[in-house]
Backbone as a printed PyTorch tensor [residue, N CA C, xyz], in Angstrom:
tensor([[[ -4.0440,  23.8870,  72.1920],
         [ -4.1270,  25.1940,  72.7760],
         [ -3.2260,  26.1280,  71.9750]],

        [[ -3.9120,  27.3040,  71.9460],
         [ -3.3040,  28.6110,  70.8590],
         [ -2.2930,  29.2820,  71.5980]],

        [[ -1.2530,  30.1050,  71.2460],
         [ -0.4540,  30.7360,  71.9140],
         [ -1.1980,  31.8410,  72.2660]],

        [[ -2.3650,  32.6810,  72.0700],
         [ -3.4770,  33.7730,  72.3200],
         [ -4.4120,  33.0140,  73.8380]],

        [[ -4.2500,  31.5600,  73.8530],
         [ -4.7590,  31.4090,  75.1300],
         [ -4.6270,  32.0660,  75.9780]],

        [[ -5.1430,  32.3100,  77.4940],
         [ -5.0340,  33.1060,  78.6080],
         [ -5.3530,  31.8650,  79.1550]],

        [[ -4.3980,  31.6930,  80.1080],
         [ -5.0830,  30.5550,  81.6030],
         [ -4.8220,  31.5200,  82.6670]],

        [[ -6.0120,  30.7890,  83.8610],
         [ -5.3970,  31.4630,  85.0170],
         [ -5.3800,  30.0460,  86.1290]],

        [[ -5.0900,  30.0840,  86.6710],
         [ -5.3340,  29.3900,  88.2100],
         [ -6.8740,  29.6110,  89.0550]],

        [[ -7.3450,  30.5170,  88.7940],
         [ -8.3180,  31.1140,  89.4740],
         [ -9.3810,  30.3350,  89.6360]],

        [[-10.1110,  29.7710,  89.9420],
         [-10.9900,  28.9000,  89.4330],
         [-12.6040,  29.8240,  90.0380]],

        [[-12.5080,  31.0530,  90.1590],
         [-13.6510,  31.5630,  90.0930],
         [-14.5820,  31.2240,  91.0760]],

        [[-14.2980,  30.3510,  92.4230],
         [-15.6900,  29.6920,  93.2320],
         [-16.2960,  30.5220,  93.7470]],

        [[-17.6930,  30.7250,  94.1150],
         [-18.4060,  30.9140,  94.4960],
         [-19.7830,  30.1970,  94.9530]],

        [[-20.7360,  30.8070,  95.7310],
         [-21.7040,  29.7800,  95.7240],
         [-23.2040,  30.9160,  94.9340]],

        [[-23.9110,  30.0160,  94.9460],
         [-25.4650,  30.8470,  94.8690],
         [-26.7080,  30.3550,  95.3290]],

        [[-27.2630,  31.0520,  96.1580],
         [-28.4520,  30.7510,  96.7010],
         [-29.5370,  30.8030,  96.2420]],

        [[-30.6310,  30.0970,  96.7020],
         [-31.8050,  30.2310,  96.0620],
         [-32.5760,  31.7140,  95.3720]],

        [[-32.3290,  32.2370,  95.9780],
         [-32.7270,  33.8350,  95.8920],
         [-32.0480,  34.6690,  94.9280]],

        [[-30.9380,  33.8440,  94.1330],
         [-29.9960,  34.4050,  93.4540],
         [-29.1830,  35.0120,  94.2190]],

        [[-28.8840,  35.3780,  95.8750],
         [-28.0470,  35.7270,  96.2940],
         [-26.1550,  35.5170,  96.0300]],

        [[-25.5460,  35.8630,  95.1720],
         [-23.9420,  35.1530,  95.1970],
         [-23.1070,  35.5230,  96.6920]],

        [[-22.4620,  34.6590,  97.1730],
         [-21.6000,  34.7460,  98.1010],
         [-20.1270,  34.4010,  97.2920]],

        [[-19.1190,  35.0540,  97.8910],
         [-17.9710,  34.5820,  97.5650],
         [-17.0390,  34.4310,  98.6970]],

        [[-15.9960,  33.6790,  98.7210],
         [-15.3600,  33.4320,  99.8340],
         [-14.8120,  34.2190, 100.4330]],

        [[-15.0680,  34.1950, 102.1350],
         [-14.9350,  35.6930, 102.8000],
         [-13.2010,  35.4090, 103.1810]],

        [[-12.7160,  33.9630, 103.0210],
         [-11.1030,  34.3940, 103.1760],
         [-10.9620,  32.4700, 102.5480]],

        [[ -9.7320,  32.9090, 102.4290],
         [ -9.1110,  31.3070, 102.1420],
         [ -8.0610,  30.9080, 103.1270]],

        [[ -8.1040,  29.8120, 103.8660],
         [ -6.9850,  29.1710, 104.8300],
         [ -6.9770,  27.8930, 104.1600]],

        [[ -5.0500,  27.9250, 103.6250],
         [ -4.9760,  27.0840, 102.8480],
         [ -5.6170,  26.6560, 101.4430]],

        [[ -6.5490,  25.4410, 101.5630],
         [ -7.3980,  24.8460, 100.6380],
         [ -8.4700,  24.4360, 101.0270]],

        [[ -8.7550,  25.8090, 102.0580],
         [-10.5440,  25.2160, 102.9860],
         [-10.8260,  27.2600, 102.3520]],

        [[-12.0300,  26.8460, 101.4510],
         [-12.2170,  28.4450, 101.3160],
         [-13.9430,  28.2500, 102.3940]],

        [[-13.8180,  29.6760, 102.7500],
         [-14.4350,  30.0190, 103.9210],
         [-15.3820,  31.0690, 103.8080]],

        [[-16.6750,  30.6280, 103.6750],
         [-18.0000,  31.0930, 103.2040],
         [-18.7940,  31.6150, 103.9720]],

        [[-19.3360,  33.2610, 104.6720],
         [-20.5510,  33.3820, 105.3690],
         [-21.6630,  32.8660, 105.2660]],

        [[-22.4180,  32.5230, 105.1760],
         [-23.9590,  32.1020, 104.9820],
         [-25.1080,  33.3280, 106.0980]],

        [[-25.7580,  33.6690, 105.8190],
         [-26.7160,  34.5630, 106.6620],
         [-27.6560,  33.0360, 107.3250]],

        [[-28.0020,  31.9380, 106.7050],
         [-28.6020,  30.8700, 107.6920],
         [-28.3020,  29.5690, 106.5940]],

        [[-28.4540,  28.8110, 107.4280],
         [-28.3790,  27.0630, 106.9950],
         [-29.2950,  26.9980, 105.7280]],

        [[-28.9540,  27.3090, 104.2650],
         [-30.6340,  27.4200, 103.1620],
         [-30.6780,  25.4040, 103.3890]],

        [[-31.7620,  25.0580, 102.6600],
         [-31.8730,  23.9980, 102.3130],
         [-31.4120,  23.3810, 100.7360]],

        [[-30.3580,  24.3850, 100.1370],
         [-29.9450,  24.3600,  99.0790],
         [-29.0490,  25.0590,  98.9290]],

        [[-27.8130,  24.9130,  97.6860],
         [-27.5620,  26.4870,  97.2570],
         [-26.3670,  25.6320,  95.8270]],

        [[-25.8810,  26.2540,  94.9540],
         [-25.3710,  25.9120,  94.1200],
         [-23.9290,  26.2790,  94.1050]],

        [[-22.2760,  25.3750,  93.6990],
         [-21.1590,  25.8000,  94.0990],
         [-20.9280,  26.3000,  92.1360]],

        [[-20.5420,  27.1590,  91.9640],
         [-19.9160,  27.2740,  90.5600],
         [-18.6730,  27.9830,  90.5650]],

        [[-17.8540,  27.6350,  89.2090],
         [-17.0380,  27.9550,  89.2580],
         [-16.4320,  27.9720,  87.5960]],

        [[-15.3800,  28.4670,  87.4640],
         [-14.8550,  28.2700,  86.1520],
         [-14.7200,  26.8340,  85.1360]],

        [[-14.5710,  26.0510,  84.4090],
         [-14.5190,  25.2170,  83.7820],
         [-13.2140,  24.6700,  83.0960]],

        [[-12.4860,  23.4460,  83.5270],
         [-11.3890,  23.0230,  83.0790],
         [-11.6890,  22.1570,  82.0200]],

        [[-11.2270,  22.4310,  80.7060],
         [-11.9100,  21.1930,  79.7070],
         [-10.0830,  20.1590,  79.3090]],

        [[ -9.1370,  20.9190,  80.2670],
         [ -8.0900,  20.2070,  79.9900],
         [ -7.6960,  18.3150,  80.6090]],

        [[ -8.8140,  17.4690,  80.8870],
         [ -8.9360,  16.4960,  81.1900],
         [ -8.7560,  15.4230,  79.8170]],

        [[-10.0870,  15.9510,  79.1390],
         [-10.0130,  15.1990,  77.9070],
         [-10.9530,  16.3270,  77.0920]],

        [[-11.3710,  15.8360,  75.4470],
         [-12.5300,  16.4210,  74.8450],
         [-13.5280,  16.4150,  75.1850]],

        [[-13.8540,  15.5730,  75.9810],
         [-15.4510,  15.6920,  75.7340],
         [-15.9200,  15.9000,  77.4290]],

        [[-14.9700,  16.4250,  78.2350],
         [-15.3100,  16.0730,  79.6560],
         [-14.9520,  17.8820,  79.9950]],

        [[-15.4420,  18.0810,  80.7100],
         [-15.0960,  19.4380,  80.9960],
         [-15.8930,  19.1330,  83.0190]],

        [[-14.2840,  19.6940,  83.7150],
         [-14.5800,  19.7030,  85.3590],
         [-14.7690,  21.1740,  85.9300]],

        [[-15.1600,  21.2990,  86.7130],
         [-14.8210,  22.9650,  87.8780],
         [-13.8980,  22.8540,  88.7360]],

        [[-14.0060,  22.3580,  90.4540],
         [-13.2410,  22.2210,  90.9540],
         [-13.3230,  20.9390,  91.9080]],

        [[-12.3110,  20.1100,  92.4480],
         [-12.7610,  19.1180,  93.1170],
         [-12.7730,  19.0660,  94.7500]],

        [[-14.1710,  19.0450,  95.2880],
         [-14.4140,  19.5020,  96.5560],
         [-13.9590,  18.1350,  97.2920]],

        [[-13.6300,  18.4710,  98.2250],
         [-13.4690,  17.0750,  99.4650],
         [-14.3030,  17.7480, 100.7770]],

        [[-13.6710,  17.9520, 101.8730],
         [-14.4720,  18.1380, 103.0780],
         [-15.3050,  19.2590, 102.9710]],

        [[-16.7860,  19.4520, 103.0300],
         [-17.1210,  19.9340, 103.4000],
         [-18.0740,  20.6670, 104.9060]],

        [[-17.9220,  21.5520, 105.5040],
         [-18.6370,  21.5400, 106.9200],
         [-18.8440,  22.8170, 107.1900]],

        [[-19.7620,  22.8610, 107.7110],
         [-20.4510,  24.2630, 108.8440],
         [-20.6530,  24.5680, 109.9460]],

        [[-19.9480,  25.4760, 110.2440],
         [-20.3680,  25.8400, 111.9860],
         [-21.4990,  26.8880, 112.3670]],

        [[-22.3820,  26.3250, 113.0340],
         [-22.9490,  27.6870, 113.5810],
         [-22.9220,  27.6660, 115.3080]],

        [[-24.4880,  27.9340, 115.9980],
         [-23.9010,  28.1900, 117.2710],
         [-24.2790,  26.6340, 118.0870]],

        [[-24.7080,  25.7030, 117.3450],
         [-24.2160,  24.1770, 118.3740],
         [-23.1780,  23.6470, 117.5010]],

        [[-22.4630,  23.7510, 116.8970],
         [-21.4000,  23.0740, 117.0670],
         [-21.0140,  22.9450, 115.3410]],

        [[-20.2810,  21.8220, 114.7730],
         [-19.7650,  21.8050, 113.6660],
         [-20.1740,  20.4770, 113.2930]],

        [[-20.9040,  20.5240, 111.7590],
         [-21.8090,  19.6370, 110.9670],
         [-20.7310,  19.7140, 109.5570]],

        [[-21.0460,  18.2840, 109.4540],
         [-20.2270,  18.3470, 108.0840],
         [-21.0310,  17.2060, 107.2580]],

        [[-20.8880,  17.9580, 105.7140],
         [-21.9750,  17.6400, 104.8080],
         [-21.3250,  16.0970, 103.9950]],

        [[-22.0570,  15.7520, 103.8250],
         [-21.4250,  14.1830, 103.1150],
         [-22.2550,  14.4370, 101.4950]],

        [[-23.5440,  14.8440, 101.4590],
         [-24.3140,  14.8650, 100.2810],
         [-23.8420,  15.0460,  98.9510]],

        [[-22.8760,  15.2890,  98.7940],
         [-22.0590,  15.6650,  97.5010],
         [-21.2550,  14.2360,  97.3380]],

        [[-20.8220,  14.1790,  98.0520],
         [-20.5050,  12.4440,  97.5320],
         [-21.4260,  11.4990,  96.8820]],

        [[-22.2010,  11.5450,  97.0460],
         [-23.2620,  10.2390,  96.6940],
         [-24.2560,  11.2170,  95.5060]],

        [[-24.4560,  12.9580,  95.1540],
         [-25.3120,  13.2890,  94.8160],
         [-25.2330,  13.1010,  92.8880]],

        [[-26.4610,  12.6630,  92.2290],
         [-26.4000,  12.5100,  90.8110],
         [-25.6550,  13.2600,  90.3130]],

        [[-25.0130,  12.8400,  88.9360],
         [-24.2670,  13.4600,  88.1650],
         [-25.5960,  14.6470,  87.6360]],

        [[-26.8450,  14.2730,  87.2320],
         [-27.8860,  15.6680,  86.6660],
         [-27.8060,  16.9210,  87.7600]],

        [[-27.2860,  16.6540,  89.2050],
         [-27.2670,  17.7710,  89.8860],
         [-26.1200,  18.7650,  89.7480]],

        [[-25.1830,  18.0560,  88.8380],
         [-23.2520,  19.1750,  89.0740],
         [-22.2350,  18.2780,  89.0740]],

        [[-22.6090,  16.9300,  89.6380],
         [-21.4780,  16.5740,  90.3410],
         [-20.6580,  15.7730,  89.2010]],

        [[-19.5790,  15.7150,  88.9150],
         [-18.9790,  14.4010,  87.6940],
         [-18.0930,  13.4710,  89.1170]],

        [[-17.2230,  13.1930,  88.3400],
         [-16.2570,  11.3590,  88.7960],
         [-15.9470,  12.0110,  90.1570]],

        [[-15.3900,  11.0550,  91.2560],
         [-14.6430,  10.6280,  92.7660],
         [-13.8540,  11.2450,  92.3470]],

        [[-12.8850,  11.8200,  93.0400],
         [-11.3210,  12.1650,  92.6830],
         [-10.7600,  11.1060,  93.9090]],

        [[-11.7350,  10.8040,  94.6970],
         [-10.7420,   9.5230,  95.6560],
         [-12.2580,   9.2480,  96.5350]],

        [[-11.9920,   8.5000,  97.3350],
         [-13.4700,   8.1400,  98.3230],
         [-13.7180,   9.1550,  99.0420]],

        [[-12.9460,  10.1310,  99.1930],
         [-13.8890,  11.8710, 100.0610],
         [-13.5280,  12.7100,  99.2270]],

        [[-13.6180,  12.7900,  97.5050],
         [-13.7540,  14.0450,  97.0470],
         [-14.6510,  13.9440,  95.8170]],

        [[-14.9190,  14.9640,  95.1570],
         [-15.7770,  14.7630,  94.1020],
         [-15.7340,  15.8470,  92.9630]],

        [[-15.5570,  15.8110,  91.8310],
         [-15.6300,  17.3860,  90.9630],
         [-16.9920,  17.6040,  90.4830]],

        [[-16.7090,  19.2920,  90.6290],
         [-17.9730,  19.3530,  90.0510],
         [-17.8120,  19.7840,  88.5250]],

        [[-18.9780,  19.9060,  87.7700],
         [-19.3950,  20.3340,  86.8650],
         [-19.2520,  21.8520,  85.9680]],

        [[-19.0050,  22.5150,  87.2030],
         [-19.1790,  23.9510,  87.3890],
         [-20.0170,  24.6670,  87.8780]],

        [[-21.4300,  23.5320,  87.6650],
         [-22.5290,  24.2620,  88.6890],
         [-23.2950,  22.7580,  89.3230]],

        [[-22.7080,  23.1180,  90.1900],
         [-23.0920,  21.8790,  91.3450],
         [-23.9440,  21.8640,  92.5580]],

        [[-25.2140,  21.2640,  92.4790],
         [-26.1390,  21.7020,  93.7080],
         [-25.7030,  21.2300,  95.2280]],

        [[-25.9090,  21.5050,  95.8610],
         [-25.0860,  21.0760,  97.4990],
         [-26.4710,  21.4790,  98.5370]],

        [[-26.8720,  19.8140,  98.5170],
         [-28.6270,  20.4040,  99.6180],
         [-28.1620,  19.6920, 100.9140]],

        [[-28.0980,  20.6910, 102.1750],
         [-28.2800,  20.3100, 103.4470],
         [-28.9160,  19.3190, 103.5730]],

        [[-28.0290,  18.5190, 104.7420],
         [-29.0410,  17.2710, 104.7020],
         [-29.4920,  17.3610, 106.8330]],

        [[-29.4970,  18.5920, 106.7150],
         [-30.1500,  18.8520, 108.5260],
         [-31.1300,  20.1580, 108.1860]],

        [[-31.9630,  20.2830, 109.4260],
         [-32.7550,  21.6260, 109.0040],
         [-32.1880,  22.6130, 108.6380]],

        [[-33.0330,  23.5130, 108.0350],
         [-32.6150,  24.9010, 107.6940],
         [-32.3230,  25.7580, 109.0710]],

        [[-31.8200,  26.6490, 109.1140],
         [-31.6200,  27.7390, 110.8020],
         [-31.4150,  29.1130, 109.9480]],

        [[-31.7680,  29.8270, 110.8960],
         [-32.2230,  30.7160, 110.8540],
         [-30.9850,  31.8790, 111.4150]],

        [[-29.7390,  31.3390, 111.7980],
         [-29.3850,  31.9980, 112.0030],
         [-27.4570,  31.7390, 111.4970]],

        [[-26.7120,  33.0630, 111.5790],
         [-25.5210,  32.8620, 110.4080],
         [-24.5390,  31.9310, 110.6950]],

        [[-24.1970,  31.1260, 109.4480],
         [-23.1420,  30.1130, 109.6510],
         [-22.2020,  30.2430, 109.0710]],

        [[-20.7850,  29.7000, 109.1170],
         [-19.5470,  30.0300, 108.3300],
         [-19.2980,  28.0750, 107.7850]],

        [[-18.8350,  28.5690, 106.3170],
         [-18.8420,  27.2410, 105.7200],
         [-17.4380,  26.7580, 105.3450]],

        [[-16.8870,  26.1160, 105.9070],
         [-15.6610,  25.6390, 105.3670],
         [-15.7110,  24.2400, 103.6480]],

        [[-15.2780,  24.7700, 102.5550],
         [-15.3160,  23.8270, 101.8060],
         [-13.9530,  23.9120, 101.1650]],

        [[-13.7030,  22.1900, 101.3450],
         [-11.9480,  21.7970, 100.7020],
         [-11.9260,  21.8990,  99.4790]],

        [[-10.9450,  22.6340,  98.8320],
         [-10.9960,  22.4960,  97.5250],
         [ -9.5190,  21.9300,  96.8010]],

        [[ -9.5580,  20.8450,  96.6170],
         [ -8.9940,  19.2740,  96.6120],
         [ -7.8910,  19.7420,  95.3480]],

        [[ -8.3940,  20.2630,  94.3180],
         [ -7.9980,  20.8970,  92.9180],
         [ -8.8490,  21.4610,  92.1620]],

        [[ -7.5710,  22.2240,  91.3870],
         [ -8.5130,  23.3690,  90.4580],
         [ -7.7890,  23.0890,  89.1170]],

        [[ -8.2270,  24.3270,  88.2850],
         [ -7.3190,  24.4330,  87.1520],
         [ -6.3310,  24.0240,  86.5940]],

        [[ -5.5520,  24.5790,  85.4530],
         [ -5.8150,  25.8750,  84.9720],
         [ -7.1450,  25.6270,  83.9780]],

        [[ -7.6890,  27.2820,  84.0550],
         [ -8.9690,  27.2080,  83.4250],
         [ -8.9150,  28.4440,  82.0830]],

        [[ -9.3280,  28.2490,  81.2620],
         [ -9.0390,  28.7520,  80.1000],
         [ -9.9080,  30.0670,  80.0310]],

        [[ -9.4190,  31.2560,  80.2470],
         [ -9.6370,  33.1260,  79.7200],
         [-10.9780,  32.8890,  78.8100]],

        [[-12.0720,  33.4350,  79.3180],
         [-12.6970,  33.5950,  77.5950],
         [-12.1970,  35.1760,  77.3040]],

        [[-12.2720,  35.0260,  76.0720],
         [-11.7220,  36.6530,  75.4970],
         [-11.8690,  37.7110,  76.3210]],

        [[-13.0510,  38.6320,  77.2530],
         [-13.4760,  39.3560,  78.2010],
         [-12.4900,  39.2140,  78.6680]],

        [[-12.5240,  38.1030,  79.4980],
         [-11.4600,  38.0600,  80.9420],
         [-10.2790,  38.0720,  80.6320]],

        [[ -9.6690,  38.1030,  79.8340],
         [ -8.0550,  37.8620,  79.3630],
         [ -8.1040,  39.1180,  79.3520]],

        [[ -8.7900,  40.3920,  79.2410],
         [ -8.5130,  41.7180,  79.0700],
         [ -8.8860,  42.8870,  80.2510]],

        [[ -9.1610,  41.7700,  81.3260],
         [ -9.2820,  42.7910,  82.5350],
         [ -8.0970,  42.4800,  83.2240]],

        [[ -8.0580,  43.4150,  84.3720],
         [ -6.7890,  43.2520,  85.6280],
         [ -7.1870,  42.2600,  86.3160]],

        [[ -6.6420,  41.6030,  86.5820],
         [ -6.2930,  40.3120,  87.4920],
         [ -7.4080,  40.8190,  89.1360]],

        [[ -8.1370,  39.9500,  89.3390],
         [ -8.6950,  40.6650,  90.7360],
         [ -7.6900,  40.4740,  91.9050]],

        [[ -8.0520,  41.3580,  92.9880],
         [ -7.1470,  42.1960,  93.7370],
         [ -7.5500,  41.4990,  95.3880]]])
């Protein structure tokens, strides 16, 4: 690493929906960031910045552990990211309930879709630091 590097901590999460809709986290408590959803999709993708400081040839995003959703019966929590192929996002365990992703990691409900709005709690186990590309090293820090 160059002394012109820029790291941040930030690790950029967000999700994206089928529709191309982006959501970003409507608050963080702790290391559970906390996601609106307008309804339960049957899909949606987690991305985020890219840590290649593991090794050369491995590059992670961030490593999720609990994930769950509440809407109006009660609170569901997703297991599918544990077990889901590495071709979908997902790389190595970080322990038996967590998993990193890729940077773009698919996350498919495994109950029906609903129709109506849910709030998503997802753990985020570890991050960074993730390396500035040139652009971003030259804006203000978001607020």
């Amino acid at each position: 690493m160059s002394s012109i590097d820029h790291l941040t901590s930030d690790s950029d999460l967000h999700l994206v929906l089928e529709d191309g809709a982006i959501i970003r986290p409507a608050r963080w408590q702790g290391q559970h960031a906390l996601f609106m959803l307008p309804e339960v999709p049957p899909r949606l993708w987690i991305l985020s910045r890219l840590n290649s400081g593991f090794n050369r040839f491995e590059e992670r995003g961030v490593l999720i552990g609990d994930i769950t959703f509440y809407d109006g019966f009660g609170a569901h929590r997703l297991t599918t990211h544990l077990t889901s192929s590495p071709a979908e996002g997902w790389g190595p365990q970080g322990g038996p309930l967590s998993r990193w992703t890729n940077g773009r990691a698919l996350l498919e409900f495994d109950c029906p879709p609903s129709s109506t709005a849910v709030m998503m709690s997802m753990e985020v186990c570890s991050t960074g630091p993730y390396r500035l590309c040139p652009h971003e090293a030259s804006q203000p820090p978001k607020g």
